[in-house]
C-alpha positions, -999 to +999 in steps of 0.1 A: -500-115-606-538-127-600-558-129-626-599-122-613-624-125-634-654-099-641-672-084-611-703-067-613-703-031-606-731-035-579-705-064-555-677-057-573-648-042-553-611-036-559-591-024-534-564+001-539-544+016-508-507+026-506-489+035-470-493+065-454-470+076-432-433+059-429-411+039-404-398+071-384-432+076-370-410+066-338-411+105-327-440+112-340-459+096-305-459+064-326-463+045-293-494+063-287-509+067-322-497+034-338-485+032-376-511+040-400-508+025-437-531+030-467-531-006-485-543-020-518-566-053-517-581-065-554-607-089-534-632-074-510-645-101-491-646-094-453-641-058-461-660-031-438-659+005-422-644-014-393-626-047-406-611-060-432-602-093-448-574-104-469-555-075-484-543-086-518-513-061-533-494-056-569-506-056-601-542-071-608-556-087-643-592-081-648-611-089-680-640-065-687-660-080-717-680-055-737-711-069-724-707-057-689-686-024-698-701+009-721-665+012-731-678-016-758-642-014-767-636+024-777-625+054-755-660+059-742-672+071-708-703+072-695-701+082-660-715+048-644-693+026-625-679-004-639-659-011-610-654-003-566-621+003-556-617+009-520-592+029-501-582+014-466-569+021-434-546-006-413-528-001-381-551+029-368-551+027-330-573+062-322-607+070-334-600+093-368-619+129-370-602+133-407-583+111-432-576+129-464-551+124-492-554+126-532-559+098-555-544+103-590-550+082-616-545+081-656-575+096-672-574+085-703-582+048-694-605+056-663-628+079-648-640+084-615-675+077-610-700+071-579-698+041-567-737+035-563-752+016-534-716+002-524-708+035-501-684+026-475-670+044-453-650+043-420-661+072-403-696+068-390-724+097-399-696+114-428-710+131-456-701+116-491-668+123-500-659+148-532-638+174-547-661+203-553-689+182-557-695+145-560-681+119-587-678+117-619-645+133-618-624+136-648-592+152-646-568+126-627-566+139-595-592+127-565-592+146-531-604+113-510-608+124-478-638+128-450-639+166-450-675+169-437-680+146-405-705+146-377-686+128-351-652+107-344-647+077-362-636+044-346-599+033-343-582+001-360-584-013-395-611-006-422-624+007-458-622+042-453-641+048-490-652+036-518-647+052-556-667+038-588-644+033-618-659+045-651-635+020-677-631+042-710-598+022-723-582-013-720-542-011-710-525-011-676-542+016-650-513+032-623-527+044-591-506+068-568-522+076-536-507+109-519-516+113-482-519+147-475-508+166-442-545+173-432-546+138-411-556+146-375-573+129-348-599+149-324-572+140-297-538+152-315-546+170-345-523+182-372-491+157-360-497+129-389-478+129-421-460+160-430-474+183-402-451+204-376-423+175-371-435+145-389-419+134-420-433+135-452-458+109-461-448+079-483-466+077-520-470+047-535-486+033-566-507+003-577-514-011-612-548-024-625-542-043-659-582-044-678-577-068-705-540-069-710-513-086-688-494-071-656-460-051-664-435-071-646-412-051-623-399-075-601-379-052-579-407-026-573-394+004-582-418+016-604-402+012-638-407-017-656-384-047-662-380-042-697-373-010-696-352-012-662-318-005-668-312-017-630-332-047-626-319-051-592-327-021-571-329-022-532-366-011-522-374+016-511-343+033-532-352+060-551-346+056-588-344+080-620-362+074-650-341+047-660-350+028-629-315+034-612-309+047-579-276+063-570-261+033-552-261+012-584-244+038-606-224+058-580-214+031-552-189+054-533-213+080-534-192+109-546-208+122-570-190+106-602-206+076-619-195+045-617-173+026-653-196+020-676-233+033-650-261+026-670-273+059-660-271+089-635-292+079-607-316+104-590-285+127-577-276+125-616-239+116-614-214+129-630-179+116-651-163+082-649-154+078-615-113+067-610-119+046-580-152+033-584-152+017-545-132+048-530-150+082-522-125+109-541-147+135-550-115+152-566-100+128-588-070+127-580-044+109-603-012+130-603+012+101-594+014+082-622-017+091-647-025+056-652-063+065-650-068+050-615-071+076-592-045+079-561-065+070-529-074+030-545-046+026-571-022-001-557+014+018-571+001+051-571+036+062-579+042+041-611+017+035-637-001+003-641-035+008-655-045-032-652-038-029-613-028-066-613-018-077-579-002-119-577-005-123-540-022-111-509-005-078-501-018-042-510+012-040-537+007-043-573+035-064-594+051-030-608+058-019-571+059-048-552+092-059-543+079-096-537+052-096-564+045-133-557+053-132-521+027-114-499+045-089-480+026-056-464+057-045-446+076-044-477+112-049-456+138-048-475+171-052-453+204-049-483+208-026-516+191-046-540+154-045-549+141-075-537+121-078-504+131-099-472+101-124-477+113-132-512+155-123-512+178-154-516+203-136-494+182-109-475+210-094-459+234-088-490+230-071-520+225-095-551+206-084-575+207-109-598+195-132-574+219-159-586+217-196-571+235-225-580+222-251-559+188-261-552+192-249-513+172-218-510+202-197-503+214-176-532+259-178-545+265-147-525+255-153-488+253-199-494+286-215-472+288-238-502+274-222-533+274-252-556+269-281-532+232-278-517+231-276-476+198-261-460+209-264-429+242-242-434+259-263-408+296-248-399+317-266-377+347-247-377+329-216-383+356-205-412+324-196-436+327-225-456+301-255-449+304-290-437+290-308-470+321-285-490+347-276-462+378-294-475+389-294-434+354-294-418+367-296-383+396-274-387+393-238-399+408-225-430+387-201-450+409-200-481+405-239-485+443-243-499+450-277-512+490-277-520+489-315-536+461-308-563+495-287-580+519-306-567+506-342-568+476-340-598+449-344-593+455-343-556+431-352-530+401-340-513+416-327-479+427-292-471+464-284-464+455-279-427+441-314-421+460-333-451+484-357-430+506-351-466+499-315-480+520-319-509+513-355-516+477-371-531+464-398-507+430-401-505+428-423-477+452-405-456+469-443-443+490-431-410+503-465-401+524-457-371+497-429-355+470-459-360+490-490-349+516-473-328+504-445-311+516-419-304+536-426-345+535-390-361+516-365-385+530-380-413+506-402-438+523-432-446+523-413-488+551-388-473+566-404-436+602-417-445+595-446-419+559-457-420+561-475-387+583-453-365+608-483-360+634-455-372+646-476-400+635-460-430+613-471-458+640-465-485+673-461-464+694-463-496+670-439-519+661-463-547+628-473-534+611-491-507+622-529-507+647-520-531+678-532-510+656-549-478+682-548-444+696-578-429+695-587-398+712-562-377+716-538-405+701-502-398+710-478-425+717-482-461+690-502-470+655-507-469+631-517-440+625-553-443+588-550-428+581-517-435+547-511-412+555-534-388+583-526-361+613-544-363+639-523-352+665-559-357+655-565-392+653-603-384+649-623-412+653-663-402+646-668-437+671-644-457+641-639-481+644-600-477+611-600-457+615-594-417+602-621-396+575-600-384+562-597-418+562-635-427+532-651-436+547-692-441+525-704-410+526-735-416+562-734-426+563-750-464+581-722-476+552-707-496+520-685-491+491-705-501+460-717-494+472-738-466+480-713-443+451-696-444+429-731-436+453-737-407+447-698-399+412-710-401+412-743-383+432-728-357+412-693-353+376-718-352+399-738-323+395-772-346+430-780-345+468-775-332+484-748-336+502-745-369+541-747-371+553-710-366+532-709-339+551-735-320+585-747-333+605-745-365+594-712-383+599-678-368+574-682-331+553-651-340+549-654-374+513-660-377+502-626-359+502-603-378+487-570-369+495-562-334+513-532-324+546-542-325+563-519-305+570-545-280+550-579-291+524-592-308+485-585-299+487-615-281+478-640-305+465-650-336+428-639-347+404-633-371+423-601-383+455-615-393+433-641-411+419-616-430+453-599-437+464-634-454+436-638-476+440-609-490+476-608-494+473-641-511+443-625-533+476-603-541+455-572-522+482-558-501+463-554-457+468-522-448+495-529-421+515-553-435+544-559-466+530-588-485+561-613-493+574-605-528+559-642-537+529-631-533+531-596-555+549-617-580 
């Protein structure tokens, strides 16, 4: 708003114009004729028949104090001029022979009256301008035009006349200007603003507020903010009554309001419209009559009113078969209702989807449904995997174990790989297939003669060291060094333990301490070598773990060190019988 204080009648001048003529003058020989626009300026200065100064627009505050106005603060007029306003011309590029148009205005607050000495106007040698007659006029409607003329006016920008305003009323004074489709010029007459082609001329408004303030209507649509039940109209949209135009109540443009449209627009609107953002005239809804019509509901087959929609897809939740999973192609490769993108086992049927791992691979299609793998890895390829194949390297889909029923609990290994189906050993020991290839299948739990040597373990059937051979002795009794070969039984000692299997090194007659420090001295090469190594106990009693198929390993080392100390710890080394001494 600007407020301007009082201006005598005689210098005085307010400006109103409003545009004549619109944007698609393109075809209208715009090129040749230019845009012509009627504008509103409040503040004169500069203005001529020829030029112009600043034009000033919108709503103007003037204060008319009952001094200078007749008015004197009642609904009097007196026919004299109180105030100029000026109608304008801007963008004119050919020298007019006619402007005319209508100037309506609220005639209960203002008359029309003549504007005295101030007479402007832009076409030179004109007549004054006039209805029937000349001003004061009364009933709200001004022809303002040139309609008696001598000669051509002069192309471009300028006032093109002046009207006196006779103030009868304080309150807010609206304007309209409607050009009329008499506009010519001598050289194209009749072509301007509604004539033969042209499109119809643009009216617009302009307020004057006399001692009150300026209406707000900050979108310019004519109706006022506090009345504006769409504050937020796009100018130039036409608007209805309630200052809405049809894109803010009907945004698909169909013909059926918007939810909750404030009012009907100027096509006036119809209904609640089902898909608010979707043009369907018709309304359909016959799917699922959930109240969202087919063509934007999201399950148009199955109702859901609230449309709710947890990922990115086009799906709602009721119809989606991956609600939280965006899917658009919906694929859904087994029988169950779950999508690819989201199924635990998309190429089998499981409907409930059941998972007892934390792998992402639900019971029904997971190689080892209670022991999490992601990778699925399957060496044998017998559909159970690695981390819970009982045989990993050797296939056997039916995972029998024989020695969890006959041996409880059993052990972990599959019949097919168990070197003793029928008998629990954990650690699967195969002395003679370890020490004395090529030995046999048979674990040391279940192989009648651990070290191949072809006397058995229990040759007389009442246990393993039970009856030990003597020298020379091959049935009937027990192996005297049971996983060590000794096909003679020789026992220098008659102690019941083989030579092979003696652990005296130092030849005292006990298993102590002191062998294993000659071991050690010996092994670190800080002394002689002990007694059985030389003369007096059996030569190869100090080694211990070689294959003895045919001799030792060639001497004694770290390992048959080791294999003392734990004997003497009383922890039986895995290839050796540890003198009954020892486990006693």
């Amino acid at each position: 708003m600007r407020k301007l204080a009082w201006i005598p009648a005689a210098s005085a001048v307010l400006v109103l114009a409003v545009v004549l003529g619109s944007g698609l003058l393109d075809g209208l020989r715009a090129s040749a004729q230019g845009m012509v626009n009627f504008d509103i300026d409040p503040e004169t200065t500069g203005n001529s028949a020829s030029t112009l100064g600043t034009v000033e627009q919108d709503c103007y505050e003037i204060t008319c104090p009952s001094a200078n106005c007749t008015w004197n603060g009642s609904s009097t007029f007196d026919g004299v001029s109180d105030y100029i306003i000026d109608i304008v011309v801007t963008g004119d590029t050919q020298a007019p022979v006619a402007y005319d148009a209508s100037l309506n205005y609220d005639n209960t607050k203002v008359h029309i009256a003549p504007p005295g000495t101030n007479t402007v106007i832009k076409i030179p040698g004109a007549v004054d301008l006039g209805e029937t007659g000349t001003p004061p006029d009364t009933d709200g409607t001004l022809s303002v035009g040139v309609i008696t003329f001598l000669a051509a006016g002069t192309p471009g920008s300028g006032t093109i006349t002046r009207v006196g305003l006779d103030i009868g009323a304080a309150g807010v004074i609206t304007f309209s200007l409607n050009p009329k489709p008499l506009t010519s010029y001598a050289s194209d007459a009749g072509v301007h603003c509604g004539v033969g082609a042209a499109p119809d001329c643009v009216r617009d408004t302009g307020k004057l507020a006399i001692n009150v303030d300026c209406p707000v209507d900050a979108d310019n649509d004519g109706v006022l903010d506090d009345v504006d039940l769409c504050p937020d109209t796009t100018f130039p949209d036409p608007v209805d009554a309630n200052g809405c135009s049809d894109a803010q109540v009907d945004g698909d443009d169909d013909g059926i309001c918007d939810p909750d449209a404030p009012s009907a627009g100027p096509s006036v609107c119809t209904g609640d419209d089902n898909c608010p953002t979707t043009y369907n005239p018709n309304q359909e809804d016959v799917g699922d009559g959930d109240g969202v019509g087919d063509v934007c509901d999201n399950c148009p087959a199955t109702t859901n009113a609230d449309q709710a929609n947890s990922d990115a897809d086009t799906y709602g939740n009721v119809c989606d078969n991956c609600p939280a999973t965006t899917n658009q192609d919906q694929a859904n490769s087994d029988a169950d209702s779950y999508g690819n993108a989201c199924d635990n086992c998309p190429a089998t049927t499981n409907q409930d989807q059941a998972n007892s791992d934390t792998d992402s691979y639900g019971n029904v299609c997971d190689n080892c449904p209670t022991t999490t793998n992601q990778d699925q890895a399957d060496l044998d390829v017998d559909g159970v995997g690695n981390v819970c194949d009982n045989c990993p390297t050797n296939a056997n889909s039916n995972q029998a174990n024989s020695d969890v029923a006959a041996d409880p609990p059993g052990d972990s290994y599959g019949d097919v790989c168990d070197n003793c189906p029928t008998v629990a050993n954990e650690d699967q020991t195969n002395t003679d297939k370890t020490l004395y290839p090529p030995g046999d299948a048979l674990g040391d739990a279940c192989d009648p003669d651990d070290d191949n040597d072809t006397l058995l373990d229990d040759g007389d059937g009442g246990g393993p060291f039970s009856n030990p051979c003597e020298p020379g002795e091959t049935s009937g009794c027990d192996d005297n060094c049971r996983l060590i070969p000794n096909d003679g039984q020789e026992d220098e000692e008659s102690d019941g333990i083989g030579n092979v299997c003696e652990l005296d090194v130092n030849c005292d007659g006990d298993l102590d301490t002191g062998d294993i420090i000659l071991m050690l001295r010996y092994i670190a090469e800080w002394g002689d070598p002990p007694p059985a190594l030389s003369e007096g106990c059996p030569p190869p009693a100090g080694d211990l773990n070689g294959p003895r198929a045919t001799a030792y390993d060639d001497g004694v080392d770290t390992a048959d060190l080791v294999a003392m100390v734990q004997c003497n710890a009383g922890l039986p080394y895995y290839n050796i019988v540890c003198p009954a001494a020892v486990a006693d």
